[in-house]
GURORO-374474 format. One line per 5 residues: their letters; for each residue x, y, z of N, C-alpha, C. Coordinates in nm, 4 decimals, decimal comma. Last residue first. Example, Ala and Ser with C-alpha at 12.3 -4.5 7.8 and 13.67 -1.06 7.14 Angstrom:
2
sa	1,2850 -0,2250 0,7080 1,3670 -0,1060 0,7140 1,2900 0,0030 0,7870 | 1,3190 -0,5690 0,7800 1,2300 -0,4500 0,7800 1,3200 -0,3300 0,7800
// end
This chain:
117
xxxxx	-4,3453 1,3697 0,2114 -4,4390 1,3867 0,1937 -4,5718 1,4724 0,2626 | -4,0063 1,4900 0,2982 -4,1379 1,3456 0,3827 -4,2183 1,4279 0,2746 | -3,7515 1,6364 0,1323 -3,8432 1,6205 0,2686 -3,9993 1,5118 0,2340 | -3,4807 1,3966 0,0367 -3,6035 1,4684 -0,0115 -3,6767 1,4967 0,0952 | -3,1324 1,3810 0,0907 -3,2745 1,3614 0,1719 -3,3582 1,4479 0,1139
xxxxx	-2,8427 1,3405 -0,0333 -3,0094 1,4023 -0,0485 -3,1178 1,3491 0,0123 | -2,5548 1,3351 0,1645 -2,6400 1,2639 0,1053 -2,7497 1,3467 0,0345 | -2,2164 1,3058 0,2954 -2,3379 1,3753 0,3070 -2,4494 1,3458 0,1975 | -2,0209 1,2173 0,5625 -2,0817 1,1523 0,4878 -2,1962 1,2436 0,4132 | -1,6320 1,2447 0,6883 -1,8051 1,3244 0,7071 -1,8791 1,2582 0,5774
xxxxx	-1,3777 1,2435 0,9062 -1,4171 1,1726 0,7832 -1,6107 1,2417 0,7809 | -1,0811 1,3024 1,0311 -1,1932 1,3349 1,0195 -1,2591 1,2540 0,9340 | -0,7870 1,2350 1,0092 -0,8147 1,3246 1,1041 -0,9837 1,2944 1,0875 | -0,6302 0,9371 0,8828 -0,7276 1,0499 0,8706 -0,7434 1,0838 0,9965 | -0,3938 0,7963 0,9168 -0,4050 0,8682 0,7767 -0,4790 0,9265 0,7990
xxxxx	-0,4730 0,6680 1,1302 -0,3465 0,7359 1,1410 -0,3688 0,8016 1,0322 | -0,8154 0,6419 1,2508 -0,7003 0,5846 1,1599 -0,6158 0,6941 1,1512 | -0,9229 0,7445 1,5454 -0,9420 0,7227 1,4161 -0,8426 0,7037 1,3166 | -1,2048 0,7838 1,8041 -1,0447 0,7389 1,7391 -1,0852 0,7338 1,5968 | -1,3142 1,1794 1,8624 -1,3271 0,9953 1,8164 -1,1648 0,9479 1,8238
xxxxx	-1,2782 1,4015 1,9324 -1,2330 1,3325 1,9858 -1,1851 1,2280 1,9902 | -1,1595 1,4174 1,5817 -1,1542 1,4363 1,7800 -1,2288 1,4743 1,7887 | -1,4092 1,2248 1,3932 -1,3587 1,3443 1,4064 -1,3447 1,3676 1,5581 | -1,6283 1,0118 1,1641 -1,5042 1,0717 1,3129 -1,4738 1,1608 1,2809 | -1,8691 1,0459 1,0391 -1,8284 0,8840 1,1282 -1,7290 0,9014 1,2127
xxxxx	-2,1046 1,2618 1,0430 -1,9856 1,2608 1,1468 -1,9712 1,0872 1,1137 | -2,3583 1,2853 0,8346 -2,3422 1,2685 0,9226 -2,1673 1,2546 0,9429 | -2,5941 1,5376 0,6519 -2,4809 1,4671 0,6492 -2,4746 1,3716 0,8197 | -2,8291 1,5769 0,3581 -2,7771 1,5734 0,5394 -2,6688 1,4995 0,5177 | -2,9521 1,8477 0,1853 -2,8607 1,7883 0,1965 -2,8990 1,7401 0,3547
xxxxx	-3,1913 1,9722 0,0956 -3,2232 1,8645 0,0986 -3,0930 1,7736 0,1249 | -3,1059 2,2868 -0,0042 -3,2002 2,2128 0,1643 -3,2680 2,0828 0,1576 | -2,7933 2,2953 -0,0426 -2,9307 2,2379 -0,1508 -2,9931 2,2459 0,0559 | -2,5959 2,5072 0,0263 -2,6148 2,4618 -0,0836 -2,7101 2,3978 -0,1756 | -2,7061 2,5753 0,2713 -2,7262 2,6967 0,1934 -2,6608 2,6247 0,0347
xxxxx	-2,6963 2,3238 0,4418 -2,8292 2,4144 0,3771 -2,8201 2,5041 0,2681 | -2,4101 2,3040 0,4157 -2,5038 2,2200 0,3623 -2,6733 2,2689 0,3317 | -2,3196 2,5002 0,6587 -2,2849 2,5141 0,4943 -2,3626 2,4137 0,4321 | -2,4342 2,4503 0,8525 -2,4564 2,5976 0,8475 -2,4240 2,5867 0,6947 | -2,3810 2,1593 0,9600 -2,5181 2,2411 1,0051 -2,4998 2,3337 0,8796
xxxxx	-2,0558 2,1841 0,9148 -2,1806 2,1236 0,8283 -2,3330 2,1422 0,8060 | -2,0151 2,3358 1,1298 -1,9466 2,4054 0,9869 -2,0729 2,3497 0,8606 | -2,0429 2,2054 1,3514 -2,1980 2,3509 1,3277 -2,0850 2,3993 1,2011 | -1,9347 1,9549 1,3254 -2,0346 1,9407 1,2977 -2,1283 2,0976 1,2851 | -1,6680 2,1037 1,3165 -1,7108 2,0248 1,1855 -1,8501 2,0026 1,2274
xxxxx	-1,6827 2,1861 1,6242 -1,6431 2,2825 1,5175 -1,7164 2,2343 1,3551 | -1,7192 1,8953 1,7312 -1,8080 2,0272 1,7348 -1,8211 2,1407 1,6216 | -1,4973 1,8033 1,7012 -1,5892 1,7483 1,6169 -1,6862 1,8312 1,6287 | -1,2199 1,8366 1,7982 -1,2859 1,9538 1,6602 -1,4106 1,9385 1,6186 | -1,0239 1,8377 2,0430 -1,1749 1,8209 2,0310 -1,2437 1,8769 1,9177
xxxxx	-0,7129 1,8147 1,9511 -0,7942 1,9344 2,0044 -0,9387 1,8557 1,9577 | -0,4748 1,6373 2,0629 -0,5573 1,6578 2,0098 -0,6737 1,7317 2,0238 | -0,1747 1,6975 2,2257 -0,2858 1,6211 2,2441 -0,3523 1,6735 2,1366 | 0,0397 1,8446 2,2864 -0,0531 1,8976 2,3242 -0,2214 1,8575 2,3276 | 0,3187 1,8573 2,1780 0,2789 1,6906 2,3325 0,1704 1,8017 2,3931
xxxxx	0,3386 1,9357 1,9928 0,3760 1,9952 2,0814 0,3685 1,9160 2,2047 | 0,2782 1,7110 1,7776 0,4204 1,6692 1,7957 0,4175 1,8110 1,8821 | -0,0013 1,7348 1,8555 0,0483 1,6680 1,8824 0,2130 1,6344 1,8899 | -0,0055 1,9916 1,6980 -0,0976 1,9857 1,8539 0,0022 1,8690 1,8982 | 0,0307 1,9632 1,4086 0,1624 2,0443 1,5341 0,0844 2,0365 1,6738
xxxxx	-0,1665 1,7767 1,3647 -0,0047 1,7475 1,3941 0,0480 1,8210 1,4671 | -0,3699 1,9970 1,4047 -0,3698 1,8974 1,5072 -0,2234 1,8373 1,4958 | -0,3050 2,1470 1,2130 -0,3033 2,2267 1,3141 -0,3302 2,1277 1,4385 | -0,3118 1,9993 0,9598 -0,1856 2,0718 1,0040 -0,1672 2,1089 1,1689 | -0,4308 1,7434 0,8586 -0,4558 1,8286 0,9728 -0,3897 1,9121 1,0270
xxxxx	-0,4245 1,5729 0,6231 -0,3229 1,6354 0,6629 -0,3650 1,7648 0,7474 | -0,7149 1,4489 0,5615 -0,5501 1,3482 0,5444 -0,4574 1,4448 0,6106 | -1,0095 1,4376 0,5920 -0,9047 1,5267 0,5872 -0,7510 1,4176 0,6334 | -1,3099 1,3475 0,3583 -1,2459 1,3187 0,4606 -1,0856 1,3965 0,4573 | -1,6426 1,2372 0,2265 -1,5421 1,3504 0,2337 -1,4288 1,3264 0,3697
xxxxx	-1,8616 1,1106 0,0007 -1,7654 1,1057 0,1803 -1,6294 1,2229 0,1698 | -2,1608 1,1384 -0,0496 -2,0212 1,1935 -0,0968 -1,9840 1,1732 0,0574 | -2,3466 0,7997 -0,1812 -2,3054 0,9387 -0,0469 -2,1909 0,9992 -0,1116 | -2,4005 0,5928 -0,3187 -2,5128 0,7647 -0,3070 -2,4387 0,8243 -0,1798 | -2,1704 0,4692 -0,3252 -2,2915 0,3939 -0,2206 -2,3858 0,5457 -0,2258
xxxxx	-1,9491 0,7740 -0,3196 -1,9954 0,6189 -0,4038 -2,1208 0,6071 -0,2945 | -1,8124 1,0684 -0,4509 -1,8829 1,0102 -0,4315 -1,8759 0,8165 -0,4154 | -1,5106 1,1728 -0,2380 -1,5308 1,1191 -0,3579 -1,6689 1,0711 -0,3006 | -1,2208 1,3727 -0,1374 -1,3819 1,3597 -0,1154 -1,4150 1,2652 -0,3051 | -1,0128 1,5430 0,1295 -1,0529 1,3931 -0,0368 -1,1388 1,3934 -0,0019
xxxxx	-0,7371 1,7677 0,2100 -0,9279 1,7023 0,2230 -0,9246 1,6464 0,0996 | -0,5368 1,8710 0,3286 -0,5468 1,7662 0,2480 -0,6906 1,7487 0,2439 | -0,6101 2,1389 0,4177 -0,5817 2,0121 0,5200 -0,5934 1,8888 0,4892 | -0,6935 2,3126 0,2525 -0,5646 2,3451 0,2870 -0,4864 2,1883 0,3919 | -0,9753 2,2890 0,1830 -0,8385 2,2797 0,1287 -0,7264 2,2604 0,1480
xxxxx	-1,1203 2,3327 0,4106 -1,0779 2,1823 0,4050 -0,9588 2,2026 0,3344 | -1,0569 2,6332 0,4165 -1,0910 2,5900 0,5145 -1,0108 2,4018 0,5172 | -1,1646 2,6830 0,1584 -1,0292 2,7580 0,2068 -1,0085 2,6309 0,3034 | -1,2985 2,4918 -0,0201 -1,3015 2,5979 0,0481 -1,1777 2,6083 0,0879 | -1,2626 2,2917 -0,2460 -1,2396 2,4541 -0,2791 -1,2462 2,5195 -0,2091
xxxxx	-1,3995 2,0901 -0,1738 -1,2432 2,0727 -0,2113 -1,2380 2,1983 -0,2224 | -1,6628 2,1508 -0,1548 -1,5994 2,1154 -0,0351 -1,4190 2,1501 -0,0644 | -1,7209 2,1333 -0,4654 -1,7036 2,2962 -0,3331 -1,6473 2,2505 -0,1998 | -1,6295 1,8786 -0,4769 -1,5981 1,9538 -0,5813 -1,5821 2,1218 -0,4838 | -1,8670 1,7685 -0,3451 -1,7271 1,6909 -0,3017 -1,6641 1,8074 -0,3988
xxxxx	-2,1279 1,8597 -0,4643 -2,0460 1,9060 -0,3422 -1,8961 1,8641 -0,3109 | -2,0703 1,7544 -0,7029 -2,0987 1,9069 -0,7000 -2,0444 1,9520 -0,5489 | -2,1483 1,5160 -0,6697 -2,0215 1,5875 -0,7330 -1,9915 1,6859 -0,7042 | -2,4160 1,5451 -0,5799 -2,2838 1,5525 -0,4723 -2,1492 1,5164 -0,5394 | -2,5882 1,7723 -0,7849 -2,4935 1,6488 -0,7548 -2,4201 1,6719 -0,6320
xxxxx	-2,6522 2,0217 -0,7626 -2,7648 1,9250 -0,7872 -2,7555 1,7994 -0,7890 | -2,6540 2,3657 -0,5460 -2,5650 2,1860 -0,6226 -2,6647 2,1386 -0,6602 | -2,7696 2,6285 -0,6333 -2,7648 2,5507 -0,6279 -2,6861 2,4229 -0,6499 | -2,6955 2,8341 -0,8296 -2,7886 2,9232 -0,7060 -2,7922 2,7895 -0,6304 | -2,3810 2,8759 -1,0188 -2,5209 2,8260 -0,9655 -2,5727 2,8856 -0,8549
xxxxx	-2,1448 2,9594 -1,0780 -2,2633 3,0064 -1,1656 -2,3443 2,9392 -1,0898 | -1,9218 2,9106 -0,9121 -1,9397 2,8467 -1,0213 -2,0813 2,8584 -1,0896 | -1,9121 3,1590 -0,7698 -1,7879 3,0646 -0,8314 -1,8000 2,9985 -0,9473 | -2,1713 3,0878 -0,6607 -2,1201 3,2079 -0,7584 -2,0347 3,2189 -0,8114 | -2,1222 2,9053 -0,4598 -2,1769 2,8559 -0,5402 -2,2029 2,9462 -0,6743
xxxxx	-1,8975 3,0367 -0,3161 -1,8570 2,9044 -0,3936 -1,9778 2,8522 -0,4726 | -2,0762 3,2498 -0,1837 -1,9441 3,2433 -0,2848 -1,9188 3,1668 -0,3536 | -2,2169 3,0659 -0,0043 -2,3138 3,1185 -0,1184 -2,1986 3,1534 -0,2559 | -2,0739 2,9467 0,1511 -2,1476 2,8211 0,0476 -2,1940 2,9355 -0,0644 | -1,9949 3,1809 0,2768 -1,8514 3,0543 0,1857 -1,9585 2,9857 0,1215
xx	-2,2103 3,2135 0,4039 -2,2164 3,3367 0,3471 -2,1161 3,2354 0,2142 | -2,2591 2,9764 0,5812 -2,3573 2,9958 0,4762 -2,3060 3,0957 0,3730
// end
């Protein structure tokens, strides 16, 4: 929450209002940055997804297997998506454990959900 609030002071807002907006702070944290992360809106979702996992390649060319991360990405998403809009959700399509295409480590979907009436 504390990285969503920086990055949203970064760029003058108290708020995203696009998931431009998010695919845009996603690309800027430290965190995805560094692990190839792509993110593009379409179909109203921003998908976001990591191409160069540094720290799982070297897992694997140590013949150490793949480290279970999907936990990690899912309480990163919990904790940073609120503090950008409280009408964001996202969901997991993979991330290790899952299987998942040779080009991607991860992939995450996140949307505006207005609350219910």
């Amino acid at each position: 929450a504390s990285e969503a609030r920086r990055l949203l002071a970064l760029i003058g807002q108290e708020r995203v209002e696009s998931l431009e907006e998010v695919c845009r702070l996603f690309l800027l944290t430290p965190l995805w940055g560094i692990l190839g992360a792509r993110a593009e809106v379409s179909g109203g979702k921003a998908h976001m997804w990591v191409t160069q996992c540094h720290p799982q390649r070297a897992r694997v060319r140590k013949g150490l297997g793949e480290f279970a991360c999907k936990q990690v990405g899912l309480n990163y998403f919990r904790n940073w998506l609120p503090a950008l809009h409280p009408d964001l959700r996202f969901t997991c399509v993979f991330c290790p454990p899952d299987a998942h295409p040779e080009q991607e480590w991860c992939r995450w979907e996140v949307w505006f959900q207005p609350p219910a009436p």
